[in-house]
VOPAGU-2260 file (C-alpha; in pm, 1 decimal, decimal comma):
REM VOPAGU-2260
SITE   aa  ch    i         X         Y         Z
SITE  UNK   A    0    5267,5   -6781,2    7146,4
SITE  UNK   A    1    5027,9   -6627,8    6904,6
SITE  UNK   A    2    4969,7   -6257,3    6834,4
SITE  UNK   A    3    4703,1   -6113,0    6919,1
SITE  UNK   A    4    4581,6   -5862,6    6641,6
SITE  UNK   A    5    4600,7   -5569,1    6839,5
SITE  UNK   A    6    4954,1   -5579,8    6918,9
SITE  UNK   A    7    5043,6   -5638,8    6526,0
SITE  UNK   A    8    5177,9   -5341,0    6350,1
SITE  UNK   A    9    4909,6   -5206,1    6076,4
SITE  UNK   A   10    4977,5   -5266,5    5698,0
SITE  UNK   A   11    5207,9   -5086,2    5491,8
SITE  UNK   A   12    5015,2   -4832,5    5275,9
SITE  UNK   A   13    5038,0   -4922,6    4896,6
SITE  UNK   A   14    5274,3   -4798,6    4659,1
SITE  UNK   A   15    5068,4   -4611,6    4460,9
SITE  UNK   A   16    4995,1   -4348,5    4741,3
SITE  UNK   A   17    5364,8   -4241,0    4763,0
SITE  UNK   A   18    5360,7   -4224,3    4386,9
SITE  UNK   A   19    5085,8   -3970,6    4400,8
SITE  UNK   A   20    5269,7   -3817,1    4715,2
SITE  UNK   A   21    5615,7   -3759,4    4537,5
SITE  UNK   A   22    5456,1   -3626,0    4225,9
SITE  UNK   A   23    5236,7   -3360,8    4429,2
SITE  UNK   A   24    5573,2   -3224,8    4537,1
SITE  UNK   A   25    5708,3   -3267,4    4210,4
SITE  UNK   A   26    5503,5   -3100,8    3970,5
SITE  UNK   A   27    5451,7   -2756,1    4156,7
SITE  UNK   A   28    5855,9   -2700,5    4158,4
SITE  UNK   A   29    5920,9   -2817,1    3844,9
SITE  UNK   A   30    5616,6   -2573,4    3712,8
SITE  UNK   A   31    5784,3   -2295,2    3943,4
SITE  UNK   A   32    6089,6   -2354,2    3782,7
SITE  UNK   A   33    6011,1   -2311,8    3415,8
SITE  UNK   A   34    5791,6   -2022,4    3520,6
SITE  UNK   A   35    6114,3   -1895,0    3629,1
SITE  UNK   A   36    6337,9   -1982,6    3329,0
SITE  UNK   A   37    6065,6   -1851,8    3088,5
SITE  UNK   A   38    6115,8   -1503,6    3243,5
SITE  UNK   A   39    6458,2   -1507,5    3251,5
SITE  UNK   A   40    6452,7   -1590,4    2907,4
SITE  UNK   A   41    6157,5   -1329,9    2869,7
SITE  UNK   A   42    6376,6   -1011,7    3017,0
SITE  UNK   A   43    6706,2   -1133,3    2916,6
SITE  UNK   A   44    6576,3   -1096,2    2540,3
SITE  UNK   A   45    6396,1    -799,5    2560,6
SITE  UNK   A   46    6705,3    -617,0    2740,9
SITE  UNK   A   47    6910,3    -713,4    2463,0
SITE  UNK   A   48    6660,0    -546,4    2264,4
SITE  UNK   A   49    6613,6    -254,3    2432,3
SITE  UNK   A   50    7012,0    -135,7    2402,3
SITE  UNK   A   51    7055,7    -268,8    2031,0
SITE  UNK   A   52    6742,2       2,9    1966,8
SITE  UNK   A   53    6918,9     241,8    2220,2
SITE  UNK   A   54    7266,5     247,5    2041,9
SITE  UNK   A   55    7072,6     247,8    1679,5
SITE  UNK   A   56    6888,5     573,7    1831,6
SITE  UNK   A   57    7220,9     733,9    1935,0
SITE  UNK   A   58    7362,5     655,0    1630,5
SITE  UNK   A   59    7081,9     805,2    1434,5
SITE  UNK   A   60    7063,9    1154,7    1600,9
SITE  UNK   A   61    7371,6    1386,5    1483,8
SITE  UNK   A   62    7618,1    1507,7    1673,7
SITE  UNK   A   63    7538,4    1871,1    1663,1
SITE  UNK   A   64    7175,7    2015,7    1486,4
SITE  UNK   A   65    7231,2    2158,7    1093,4
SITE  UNK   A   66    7026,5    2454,7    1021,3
SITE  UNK   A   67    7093,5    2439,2     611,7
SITE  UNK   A   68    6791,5    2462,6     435,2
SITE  UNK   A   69    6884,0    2534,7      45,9
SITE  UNK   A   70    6668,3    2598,5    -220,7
SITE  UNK   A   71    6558,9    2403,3    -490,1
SITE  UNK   A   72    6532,8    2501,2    -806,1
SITE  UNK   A   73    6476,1    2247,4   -1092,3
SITE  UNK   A   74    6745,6    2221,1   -1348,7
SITE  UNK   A   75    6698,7    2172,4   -1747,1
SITE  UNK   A   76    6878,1    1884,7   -1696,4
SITE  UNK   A   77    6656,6    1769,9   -1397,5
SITE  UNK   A   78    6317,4    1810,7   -1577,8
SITE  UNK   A   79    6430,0    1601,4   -1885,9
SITE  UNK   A   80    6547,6    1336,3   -1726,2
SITE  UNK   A   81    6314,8    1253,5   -1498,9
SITE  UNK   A   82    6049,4    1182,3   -1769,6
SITE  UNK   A   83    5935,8     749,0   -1785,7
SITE  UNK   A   84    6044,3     561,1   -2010,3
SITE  UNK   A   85    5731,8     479,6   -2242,3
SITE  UNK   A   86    5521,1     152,9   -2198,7
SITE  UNK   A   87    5615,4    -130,6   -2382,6
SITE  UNK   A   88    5285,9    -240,4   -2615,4
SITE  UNK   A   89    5268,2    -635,7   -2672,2
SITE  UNK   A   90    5118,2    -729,1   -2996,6
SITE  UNK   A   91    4781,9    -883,5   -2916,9
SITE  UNK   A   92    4697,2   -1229,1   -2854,5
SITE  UNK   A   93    4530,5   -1429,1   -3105,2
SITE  UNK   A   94    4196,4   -1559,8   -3081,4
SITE  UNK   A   95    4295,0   -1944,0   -3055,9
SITE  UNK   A   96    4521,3   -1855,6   -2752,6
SITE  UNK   A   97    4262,5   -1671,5   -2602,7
SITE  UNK   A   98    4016,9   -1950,5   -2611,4
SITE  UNK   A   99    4250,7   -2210,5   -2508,0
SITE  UNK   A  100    4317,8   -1966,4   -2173,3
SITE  UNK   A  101    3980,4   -1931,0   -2141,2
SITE  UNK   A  102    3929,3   -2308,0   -2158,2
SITE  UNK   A  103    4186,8   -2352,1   -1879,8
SITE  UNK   A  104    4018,5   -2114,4   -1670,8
SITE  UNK   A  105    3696,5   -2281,5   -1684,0
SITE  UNK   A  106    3884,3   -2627,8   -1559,9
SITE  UNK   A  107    4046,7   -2503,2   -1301,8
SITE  UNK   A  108    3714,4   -2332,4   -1186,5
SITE  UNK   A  109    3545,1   -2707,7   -1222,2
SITE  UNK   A  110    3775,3   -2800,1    -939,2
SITE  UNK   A  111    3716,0   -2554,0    -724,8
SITE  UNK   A  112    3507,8   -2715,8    -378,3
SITE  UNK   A  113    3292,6   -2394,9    -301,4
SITE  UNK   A  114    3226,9   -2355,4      78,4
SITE  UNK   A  115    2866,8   -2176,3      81,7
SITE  UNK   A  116    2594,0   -2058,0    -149,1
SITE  UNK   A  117    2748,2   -1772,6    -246,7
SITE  UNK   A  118    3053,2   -1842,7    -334,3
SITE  UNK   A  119    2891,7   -2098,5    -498,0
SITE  UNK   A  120    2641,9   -1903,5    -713,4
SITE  UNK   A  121    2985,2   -1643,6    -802,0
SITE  UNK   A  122    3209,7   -1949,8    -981,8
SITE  UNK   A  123    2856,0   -2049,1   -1162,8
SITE  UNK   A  124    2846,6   -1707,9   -1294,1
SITE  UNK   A  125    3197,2   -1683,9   -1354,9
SITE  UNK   A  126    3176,3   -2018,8   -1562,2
SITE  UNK   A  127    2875,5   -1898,6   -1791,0
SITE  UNK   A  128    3067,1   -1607,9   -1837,1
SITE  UNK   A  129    3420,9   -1793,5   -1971,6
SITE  UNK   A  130    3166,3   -2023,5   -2133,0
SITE  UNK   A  131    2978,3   -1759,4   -2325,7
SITE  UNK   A  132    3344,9   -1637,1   -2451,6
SITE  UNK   A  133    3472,3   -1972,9   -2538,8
SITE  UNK   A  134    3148,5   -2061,1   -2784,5
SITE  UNK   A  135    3184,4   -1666,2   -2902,5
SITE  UNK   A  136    3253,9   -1635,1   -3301,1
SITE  UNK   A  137    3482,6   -1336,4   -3200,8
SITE  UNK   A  138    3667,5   -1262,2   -2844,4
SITE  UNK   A  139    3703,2    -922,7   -2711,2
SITE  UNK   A  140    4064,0    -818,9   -2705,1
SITE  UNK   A  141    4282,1    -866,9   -2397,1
């Protein structure tokens, strides 16, 4: 006895379409859920946050207001010793050092990539500069 075809059951579908069936149910909850956990997170930390700046507040504020205003008046002993220590003067730096510095400068401004013109056109300028000091019979002081 042979089967006739239209008493055969159809195919099964292929696997692939309950793939894509399970993960269309899949990915909206698990989205949902870390949607959810993020806020949780979200409030949990800024409630926290809120009563540590709450207490800090309370803490702050005294317990009943102080109406004492005195008057200053500046001591002898105030006035002196609130006057700066004076600046401590380096002896100068010699010529050789100077040039040497100056001579580092101008290397380090050789490596320098510029991005545009005129950044470009500014570290030429700068290096004609250090190079006009560096070939100078005397340097200005520093």
């Amino acid at each position: 006895m042979a089967a006739s075809p239209a008493s055969s059951a159809p195919p099964p579908p292929p696997p692939s379409a309950a793939k894509k069936g399970f993960l269309r149910r899949v990915i909206p909850f698990l989205l949902t859920a870390n949607l959810a956990v993020g806020v949780y997170v979200l409030l949990r930390t800024s409630k926290k946050e809120s009563t540590e700046k709450d207490e800090e507040a309370v803490g702050e504020v005294p317990a009943s207001p102080v109406a004492t205003i005195k008057p200053v008046i500046p001591d002898k002993e105030q006035v002196v010793g609130s006057i700066p220590a004076p600046l401590k003067v380096l002896p100068p730096i010699a010529e050789q050092e100077q040039r040497e510095l100056f001579q580092w400068i101008l290397e380090e401004k050789r490596k320098v990539k510029p991005s545009d013109r005129v950044e470009k056109k500014k570290i030429d300028e700068e290096k004609a500069l250090l190079k006009q000091f560096i070939r100078a019979k005397s340097i200005p002081m520093i």
